[in-house]
C-alpha positions as CSV (number, residue, x, y, z in Angstrom):
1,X,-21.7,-0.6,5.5
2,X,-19.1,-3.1,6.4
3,X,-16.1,-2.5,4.6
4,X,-15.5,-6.3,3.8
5,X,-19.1,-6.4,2.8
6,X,-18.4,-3.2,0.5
7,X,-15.4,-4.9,-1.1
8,X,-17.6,-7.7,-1.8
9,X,-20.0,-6.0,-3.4
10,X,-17.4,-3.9,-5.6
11,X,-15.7,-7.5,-7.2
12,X,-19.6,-8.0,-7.4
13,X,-20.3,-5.9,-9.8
14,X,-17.1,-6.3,-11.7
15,X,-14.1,-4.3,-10.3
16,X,-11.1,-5.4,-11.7
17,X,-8.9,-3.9,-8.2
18,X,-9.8,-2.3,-5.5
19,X,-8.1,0.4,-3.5
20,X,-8.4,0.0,0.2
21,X,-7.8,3.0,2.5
22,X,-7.8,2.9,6.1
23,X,-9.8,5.6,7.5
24,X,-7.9,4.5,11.0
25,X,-4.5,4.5,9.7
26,X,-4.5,6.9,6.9
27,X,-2.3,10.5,7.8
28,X,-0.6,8.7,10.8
29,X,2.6,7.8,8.8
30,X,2.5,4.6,11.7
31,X,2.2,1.6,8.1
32,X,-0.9,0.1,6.3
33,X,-3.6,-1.4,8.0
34,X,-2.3,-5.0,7.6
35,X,-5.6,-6.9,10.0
36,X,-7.4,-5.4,7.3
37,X,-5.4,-5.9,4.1
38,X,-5.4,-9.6,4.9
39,X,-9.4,-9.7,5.9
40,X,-9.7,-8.3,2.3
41,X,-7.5,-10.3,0.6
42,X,-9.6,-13.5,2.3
43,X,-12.9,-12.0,1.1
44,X,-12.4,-11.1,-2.9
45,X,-10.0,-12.3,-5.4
46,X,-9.1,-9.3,-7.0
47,X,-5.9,-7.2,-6.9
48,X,-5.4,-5.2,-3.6
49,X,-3.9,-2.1,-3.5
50,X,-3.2,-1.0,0.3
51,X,-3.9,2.8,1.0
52,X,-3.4,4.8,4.3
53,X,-0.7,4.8,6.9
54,X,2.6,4.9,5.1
55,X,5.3,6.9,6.5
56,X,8.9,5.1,6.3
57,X,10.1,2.4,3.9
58,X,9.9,-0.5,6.0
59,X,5.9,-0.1,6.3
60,X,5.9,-1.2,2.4
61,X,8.2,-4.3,3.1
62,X,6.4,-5.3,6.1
63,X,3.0,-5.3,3.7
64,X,4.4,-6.6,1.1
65,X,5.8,-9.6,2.8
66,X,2.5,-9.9,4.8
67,X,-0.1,-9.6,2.6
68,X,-0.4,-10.6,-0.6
69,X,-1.6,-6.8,-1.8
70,X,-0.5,-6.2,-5.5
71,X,0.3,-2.1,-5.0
72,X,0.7,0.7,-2.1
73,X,0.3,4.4,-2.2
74,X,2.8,5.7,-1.2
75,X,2.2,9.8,-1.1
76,X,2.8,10.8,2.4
77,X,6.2,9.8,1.9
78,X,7.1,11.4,-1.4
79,X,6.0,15.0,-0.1
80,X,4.3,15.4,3.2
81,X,5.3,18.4,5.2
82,X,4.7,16.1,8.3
83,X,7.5,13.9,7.6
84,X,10.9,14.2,9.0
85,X,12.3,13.6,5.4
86,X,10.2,12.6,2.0
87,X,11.9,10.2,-0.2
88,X,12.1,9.7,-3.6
89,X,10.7,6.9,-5.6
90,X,14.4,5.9,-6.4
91,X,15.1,5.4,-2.7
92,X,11.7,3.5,-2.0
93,X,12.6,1.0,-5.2
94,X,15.7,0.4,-3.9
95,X,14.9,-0.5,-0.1
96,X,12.1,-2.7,-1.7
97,X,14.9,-4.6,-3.9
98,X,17.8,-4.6,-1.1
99,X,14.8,-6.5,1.2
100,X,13.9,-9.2,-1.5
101,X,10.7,-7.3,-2.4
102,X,10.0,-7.2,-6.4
103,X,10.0,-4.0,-8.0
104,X,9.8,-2.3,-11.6
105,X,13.0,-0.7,-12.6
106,X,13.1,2.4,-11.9
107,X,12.6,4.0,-15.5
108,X,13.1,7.6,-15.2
109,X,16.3,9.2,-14.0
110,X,15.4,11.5,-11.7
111,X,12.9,9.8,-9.9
């Protein structure tokens, strides 16, 4: 199935958000899928959280100020062996901020 046609159906029958992975772009640590965040974002009118691709701090600015997606994962980039370094939470939330991009505080020290 099409995946804009499987979005569709999800709002359809009453998802509240919908987490969209990109099968092309997940594990390649190259950013998110952004040609198909903002087909998805055109199609239903439900929260979007992007998912696949992330590997460096700038791919989450770059969707952020491209898309109007409400959330990212972000795992690869906390702990994947692949990366050259993983970062913490603390330095994601604070690249976000220092690049005008909204962000809860972060709440916990050591994150």
């Amino acid at each position: 199935m099409d995946a804009i046609e499987w979005i569709k159906q999800g709002q359809e029958l009453g998802a509240g958000e919908i987490c969209l992975n990109s099968i092309d772009k997940d594990g390649t640590l190259s950013g998110y899928d952004i040609a198909l965040m903002k087909l998805a974002e055109a199609a239903v009118s439900v929260p979007l959280i992007a998912s696949g691709g992330a590997g460096a701090p700038e791919h989450l600015t770059t969707l952020f100020t491209e898309t109007d997606s409400q959330a990212a994962i972000i795992s690869s980039m906390l702990y994947s062996p692949r990366m050259e370094r993983n970062y913490s939470v603390r330095e994601l939330k604070e690249y976000q901020a220092q690049n005008c991009i909204h962000v809860r505080p972060v709440s916990h020290p050591e994150m």
